[in-house]
N, C-alpha and C positions, 0 to 999 in steps of 0.2 A: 798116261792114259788120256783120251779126249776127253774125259770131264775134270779132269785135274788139270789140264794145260787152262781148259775150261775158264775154271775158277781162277787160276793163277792171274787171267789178265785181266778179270777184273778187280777195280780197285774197289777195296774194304771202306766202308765207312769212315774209321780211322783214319784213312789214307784221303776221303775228300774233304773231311772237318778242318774248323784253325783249332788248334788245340791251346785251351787255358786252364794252368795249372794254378791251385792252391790250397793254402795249408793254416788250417783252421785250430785251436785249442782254445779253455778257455772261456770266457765271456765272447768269443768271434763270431758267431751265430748268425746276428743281425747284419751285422757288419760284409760278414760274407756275400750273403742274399743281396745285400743293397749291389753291394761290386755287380755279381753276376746278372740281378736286373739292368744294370746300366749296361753290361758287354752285350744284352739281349736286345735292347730299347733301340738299338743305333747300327746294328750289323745286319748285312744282308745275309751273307752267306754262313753257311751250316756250322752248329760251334758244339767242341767236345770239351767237355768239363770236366779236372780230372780232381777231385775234389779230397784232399787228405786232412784226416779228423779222429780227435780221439773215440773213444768207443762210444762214449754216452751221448757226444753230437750226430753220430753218425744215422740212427733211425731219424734225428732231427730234421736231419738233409734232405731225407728220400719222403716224408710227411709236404714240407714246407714245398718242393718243388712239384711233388706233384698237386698240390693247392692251386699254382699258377694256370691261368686258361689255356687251351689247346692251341689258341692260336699262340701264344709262345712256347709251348714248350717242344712244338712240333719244327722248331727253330734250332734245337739244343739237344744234343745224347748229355747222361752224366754217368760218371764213374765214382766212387766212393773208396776210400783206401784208408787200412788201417795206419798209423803211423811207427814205421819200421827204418830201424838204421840197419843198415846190411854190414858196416865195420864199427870199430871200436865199439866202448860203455855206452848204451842205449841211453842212461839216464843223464853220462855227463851231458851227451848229444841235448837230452830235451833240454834240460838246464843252461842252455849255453849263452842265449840271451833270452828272447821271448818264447814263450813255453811253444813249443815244437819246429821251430822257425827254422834249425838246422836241415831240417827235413828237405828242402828243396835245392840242399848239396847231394843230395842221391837220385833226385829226378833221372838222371840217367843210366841209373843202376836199377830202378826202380820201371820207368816206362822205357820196356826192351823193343814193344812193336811200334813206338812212337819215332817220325824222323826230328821233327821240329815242334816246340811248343813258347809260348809267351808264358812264363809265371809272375802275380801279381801278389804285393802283399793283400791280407782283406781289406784293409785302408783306403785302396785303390777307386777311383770311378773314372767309367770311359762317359768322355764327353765326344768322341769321333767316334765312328767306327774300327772294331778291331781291325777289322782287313786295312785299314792306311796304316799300322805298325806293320802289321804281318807281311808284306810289302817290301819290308826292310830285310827278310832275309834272302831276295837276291840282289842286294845291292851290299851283301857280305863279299868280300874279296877270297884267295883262294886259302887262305892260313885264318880264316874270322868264323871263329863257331860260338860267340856269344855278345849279345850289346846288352852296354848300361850308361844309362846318364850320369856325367859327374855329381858328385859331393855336392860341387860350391860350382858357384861363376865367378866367386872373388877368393884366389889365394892368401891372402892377408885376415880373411875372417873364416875361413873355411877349415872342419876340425884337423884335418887327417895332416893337414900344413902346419897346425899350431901343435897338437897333443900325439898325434899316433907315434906308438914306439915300437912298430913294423913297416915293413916294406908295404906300399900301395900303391895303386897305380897312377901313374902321369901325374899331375902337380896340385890335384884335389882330393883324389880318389875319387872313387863311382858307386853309385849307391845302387843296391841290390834291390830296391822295393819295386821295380820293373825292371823283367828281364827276359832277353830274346834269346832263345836257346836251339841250337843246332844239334840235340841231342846225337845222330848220327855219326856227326863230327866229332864230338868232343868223347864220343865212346872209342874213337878208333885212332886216339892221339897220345903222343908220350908227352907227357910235360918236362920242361923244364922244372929246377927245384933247388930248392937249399939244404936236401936230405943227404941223395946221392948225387953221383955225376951223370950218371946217366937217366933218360928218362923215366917217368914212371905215368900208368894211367890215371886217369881220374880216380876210382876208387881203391888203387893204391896209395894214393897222393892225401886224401885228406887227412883218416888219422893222425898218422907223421906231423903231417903240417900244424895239426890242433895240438898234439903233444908237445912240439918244440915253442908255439908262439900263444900256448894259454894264459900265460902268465901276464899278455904283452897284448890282448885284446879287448875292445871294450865293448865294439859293436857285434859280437859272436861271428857266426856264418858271412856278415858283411865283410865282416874282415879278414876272414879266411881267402872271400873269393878278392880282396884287391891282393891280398898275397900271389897268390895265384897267377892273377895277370901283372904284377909286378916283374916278375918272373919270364910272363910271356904274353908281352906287348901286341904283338903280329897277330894273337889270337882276340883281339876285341875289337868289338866296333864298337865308337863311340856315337851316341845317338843324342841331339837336343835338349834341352831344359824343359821345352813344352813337354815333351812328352814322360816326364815325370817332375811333376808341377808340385811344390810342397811350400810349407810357410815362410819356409826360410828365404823365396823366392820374391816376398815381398813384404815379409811383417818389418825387416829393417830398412824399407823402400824398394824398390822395380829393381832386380838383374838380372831377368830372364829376356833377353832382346830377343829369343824366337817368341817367347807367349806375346812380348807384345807387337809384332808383327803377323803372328797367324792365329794368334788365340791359346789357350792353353788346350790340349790334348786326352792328354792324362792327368788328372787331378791323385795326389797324395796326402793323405789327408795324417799323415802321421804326427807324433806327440799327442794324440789323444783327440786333438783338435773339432772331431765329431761330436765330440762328447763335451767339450764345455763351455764356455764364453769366450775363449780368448781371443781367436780368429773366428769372427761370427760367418765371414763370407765362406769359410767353407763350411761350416756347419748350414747354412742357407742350402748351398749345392745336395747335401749330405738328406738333409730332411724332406728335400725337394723332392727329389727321385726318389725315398723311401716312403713317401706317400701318393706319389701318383699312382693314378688306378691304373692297370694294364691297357685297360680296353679306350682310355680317353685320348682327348685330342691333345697332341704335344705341347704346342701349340698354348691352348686355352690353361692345362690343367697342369704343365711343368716350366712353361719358357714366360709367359705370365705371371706365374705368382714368384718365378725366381727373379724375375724384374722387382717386384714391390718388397722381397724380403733385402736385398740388395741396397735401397734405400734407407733402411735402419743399418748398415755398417758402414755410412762413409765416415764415422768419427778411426776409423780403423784404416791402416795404409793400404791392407789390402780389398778395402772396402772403395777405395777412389779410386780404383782402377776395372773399376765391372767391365767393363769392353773386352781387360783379359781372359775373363772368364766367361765371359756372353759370343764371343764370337765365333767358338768355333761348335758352340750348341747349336746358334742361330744356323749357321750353314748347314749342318750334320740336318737340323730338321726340314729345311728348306726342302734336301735330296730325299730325306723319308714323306717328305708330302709328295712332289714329284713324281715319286714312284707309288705310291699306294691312291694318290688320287687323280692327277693328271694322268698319267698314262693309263689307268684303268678307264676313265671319260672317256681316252681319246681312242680307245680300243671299244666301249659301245657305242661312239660316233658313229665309227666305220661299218657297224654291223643296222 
């Protein structure tokens, strides 16, 4: 019928958003919201949030976001999801390292109208815009339906090299705490495996795979998925250090050569490190952006005071290196002035 061919060609909301997914349980709350402020702080284009949470966070989410002013939130759709394993023991699943963290091994079984999505642990803060990741999935090849940054940049100190007692990928492993996902792809692919001979899909595949190497895992889901591409190489892209920036990257000195050539990206603020003294520079970053006011100048009220907090962590290594962490703030806001002040001028010049 003409209004169904209609609707058919136009494209759904879904279809214009970048889609960010994550998975909250827990004390995650805060932590979340800071992530999601910062994926909103810094992106132009329209972003869908696809938010998974046990029950009792879940009105939290839909309170605290609609708190946020209009002019952001008219930036963002969100979606709320309860937290569901669709195979095996639901409880082994939640138990398997951080209380729900498995969960973002079913994203694909789970988000059926989704084609592509970036999932982030809540740890996570953008310091670029989403869309310079999101980016990366046409620059996947024809067999690459998921990216992840290695492990380590040094095989000699890097865990999966010294301790893992399974198969993982390439000569570090890659860590799951940012991940670029082709869901499309990887719904419509047999994997390789160490179960059967022949392939099996994705939500064929995990069960099996947790029941054969539980025994032999230490980082859960993490290590499921270097399993996985252990298996099948041709299916990952591997993507920069910058853009999943964590302590390890410079609390034993600098070995990130993209952060310190373009800045860091992606900030991961894992081990807790938000939360205590150890690494004060990210906890600077961490408090910085969970207290700017929406409505303020970048500028004045976040790029400012993370300059002055930055000065009480040079006794810390990753404190003597603030330029990796300043630089690609300073740019990212350069382009958000750009756009919301210069060319708005230069467009009532003209009138």
């Amino acid at each position: 019928k003409l209004g169904e061919q209609k609707r058919a060609r136009e494209p759904s909301s879904l279809q214009q958003c970048m889609h960010l997914a994550v998975v909250a349980c827990g004390d995650r709350l805060e932590e979340t919201l800071i992530m999601l402020k910062s994926a909103i702080l810094f992106s132009n284009r329209r972003l869908c949030f696809h938010i998974f949470a046990e029950d009792s966070l879940r009105p939290e989410f839909e309170k605290k976001l609609k708190e946020w002013p209009s002019s952001y939130t008219k930036k963002f759709e969100h979606h709320i999801y309860p937290i569901t394993f669709s195979v095996g023991n639901a409880q082994e699943w939640k138990k398997l390292f951080k209380p729900c963290a498995a969960q973002r091994l079913f994203l694909p079984v789970i988000l059926k109208d989704v084609d592509s999505l970036l999932y982030v642990d809540t740890d996570v803060l953008f310091l670029r815009p989403i869309e310079d990741i999101w980016h990366m999935l046409k620059e996947f090849n024809s067999t690459q339906l998921a990216a992840m940054a290695p492990e380590h940049e040094i095989p000699k100190i890097g865990w999966y090299s010294r301790f893992a007692r399974h198969p993982y990928y390439g000569t570090t492993g890659v860590n799951s705490g940012v991940m670029l996902m082709n869901l499309t792809r990887i719904r419509s692919t047999q994997f390789k495996n160490s179960i059967t001979r022949s392939g099996l899909s994705w939500e064929e595949m995990l069960y099996p795979l947790y029941q054969k190497y539980k025994n032999h895992i230490t980082w859960g889901d993490q290590d499921l998925l270097n399993i996985i591409f252990y298996f099948n190489p041709e299916c990952l892209y591997v993507f920069p250090c910058q853009w999943n920036y964590r302590p390890d990257h410079c609390m034993y000195g600098s070995n990130c050569k993209g952060a310190e050539e373009e800045g860091v990206s992606i900030l991961h603020g894992n081990r807790g490190v938000y939360h205590d003294d150890k690494q004060p520079t990210f906890k600077a970053l961490y408090e910085v952006i969970r207290d700017f006011p929406f409505e303020d100048n970048l500028f004045q009220s976040l790029y400012y005071p993370l300059q002055s907090k930055f000065l009480d962590t040079v006794h810390t290594l990753c404190g003597r290196i603030p330029q990796v962490f300043l630089k690609q703030i300073e740019k990212t806001m350069k382009k958000v002035y750009e756009n919301r002040v210069i060319v708005y001028l230069g467009a009532n010049h003209r009138y």
